[in-house]
Each structure stands twice: as structure tokens, then as C-alpha cells.
C-alpha positions in Angstrom: -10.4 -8.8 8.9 -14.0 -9.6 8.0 -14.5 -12.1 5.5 -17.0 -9.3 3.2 -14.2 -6.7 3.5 -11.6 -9.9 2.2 -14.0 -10.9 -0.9 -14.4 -6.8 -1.3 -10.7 -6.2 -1.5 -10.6 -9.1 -3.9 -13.0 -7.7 -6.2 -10.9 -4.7 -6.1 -7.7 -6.2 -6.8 -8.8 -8.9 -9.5 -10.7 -5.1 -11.0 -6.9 -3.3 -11.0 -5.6 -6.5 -12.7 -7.8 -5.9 -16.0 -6.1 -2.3 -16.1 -3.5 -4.2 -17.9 -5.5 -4.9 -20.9 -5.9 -1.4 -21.4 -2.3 -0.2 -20.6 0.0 -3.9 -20.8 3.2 -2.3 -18.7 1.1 -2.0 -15.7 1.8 -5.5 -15.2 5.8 -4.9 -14.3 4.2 -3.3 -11.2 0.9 -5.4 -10.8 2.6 -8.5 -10.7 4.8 -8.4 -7.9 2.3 -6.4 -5.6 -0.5 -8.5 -6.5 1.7 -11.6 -5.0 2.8 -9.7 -2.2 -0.8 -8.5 -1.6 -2.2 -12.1 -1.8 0.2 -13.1 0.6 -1.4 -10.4 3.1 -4.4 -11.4 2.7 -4.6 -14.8 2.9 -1.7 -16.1 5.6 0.3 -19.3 5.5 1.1 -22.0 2.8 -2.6 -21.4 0.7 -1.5 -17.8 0.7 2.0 -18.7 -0.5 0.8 -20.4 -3.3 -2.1 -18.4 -4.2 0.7 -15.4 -4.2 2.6 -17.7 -7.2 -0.3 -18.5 -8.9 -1.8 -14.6 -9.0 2.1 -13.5 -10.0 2.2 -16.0 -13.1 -1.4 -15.4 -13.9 -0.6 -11.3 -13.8 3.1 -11.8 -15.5 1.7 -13.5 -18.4 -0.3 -12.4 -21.2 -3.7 -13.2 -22.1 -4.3 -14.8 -18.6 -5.4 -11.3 -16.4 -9.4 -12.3 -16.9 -8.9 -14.5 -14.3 -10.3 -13.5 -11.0 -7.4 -15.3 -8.8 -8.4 -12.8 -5.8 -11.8 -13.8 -5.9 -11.6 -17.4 -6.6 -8.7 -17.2 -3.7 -11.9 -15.8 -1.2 -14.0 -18.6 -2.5 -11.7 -21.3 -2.0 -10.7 -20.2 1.4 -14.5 -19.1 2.9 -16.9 -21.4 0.3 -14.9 -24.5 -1.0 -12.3 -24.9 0.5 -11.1 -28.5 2.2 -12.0 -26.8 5.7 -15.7 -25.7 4.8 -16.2 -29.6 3.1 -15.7 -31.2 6.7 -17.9 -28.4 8.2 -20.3 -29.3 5.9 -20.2 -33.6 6.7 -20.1 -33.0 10.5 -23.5 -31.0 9.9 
């Protein structure tokens, strides 16, 4: 998968999680899919935890403005520890 179709599918997902603060049971099925979907998306240990992270962020209240998709896609293609060395080789 293309990294614009990834950050599009994040802007998608992190949109479905502010459904919630219109209609608050749609987390007891946003939640759990969001993790699993996270966990698709980005493979292996980053994506395990990101998964954790976007499941607590969705479960609880209050906390579904933050963009964990996105800032998941940004980490991984912008920031992250991989891009830094890129960036010092250079």
C-alpha cells in the first residue's frame, strides 16, 4: 500500500472516530476495530502498540480529538526513528 492511500485511510478513520461525539455508543464498536485496523495498517511491534494506544484513546471519553491514525502515518513516514537516520546519512 502507498503511503498517500495510508495517510488517506488515516484521515478517514481518525474522521469515523469523532462520530462518537455525536452518538457516544459508537465507541463499543469503534474501539476494538479501530485497534484491529491499526494493526493492518501499520505491521509489527509500532503497529501493536499504536493498536493499544488508538483502543484506549477511542474507549475513553474526552480523548476521540486525537488523530492517532494520522499522527501513527506521521510517525511512521515523517518522524519516525527510521526517517531521523535517513535524514543524518544525507
Amino acid at each position: 500500500m502507498k503511503k498517500t492511500e495510508k495517510l488517506l485511510l488515516s484521515l478517514v478513520f481518525d474522521a469515523l472516530g469523532y462520530v462518537s461525539l455525536i452518538f457516544p455508543p459508537f465507541d463499543f464498536i469503534w474501539a476494538p476495530l479501530s485497534a484491529y485496523l491499526m494493526t493492518k495498517l501499520y505491521k509489527g511491534k509500532k503497529g501493536k502498540i499504536a493498536a493499544v494506544i488508538s483502543f484506549v484513546e477511542e474507549a475513553l471519553p474526552f480523548l476521540d480529538v486525537v488523530p492517532t491514525f494520522t499522527l501513527m502515518w506521521l510517525y511512521s513516514y515523517v518522524l519516525g526513528p527510521e526517517k531521523k537516520n535517513s535524514m543524518i546519512k544525507a
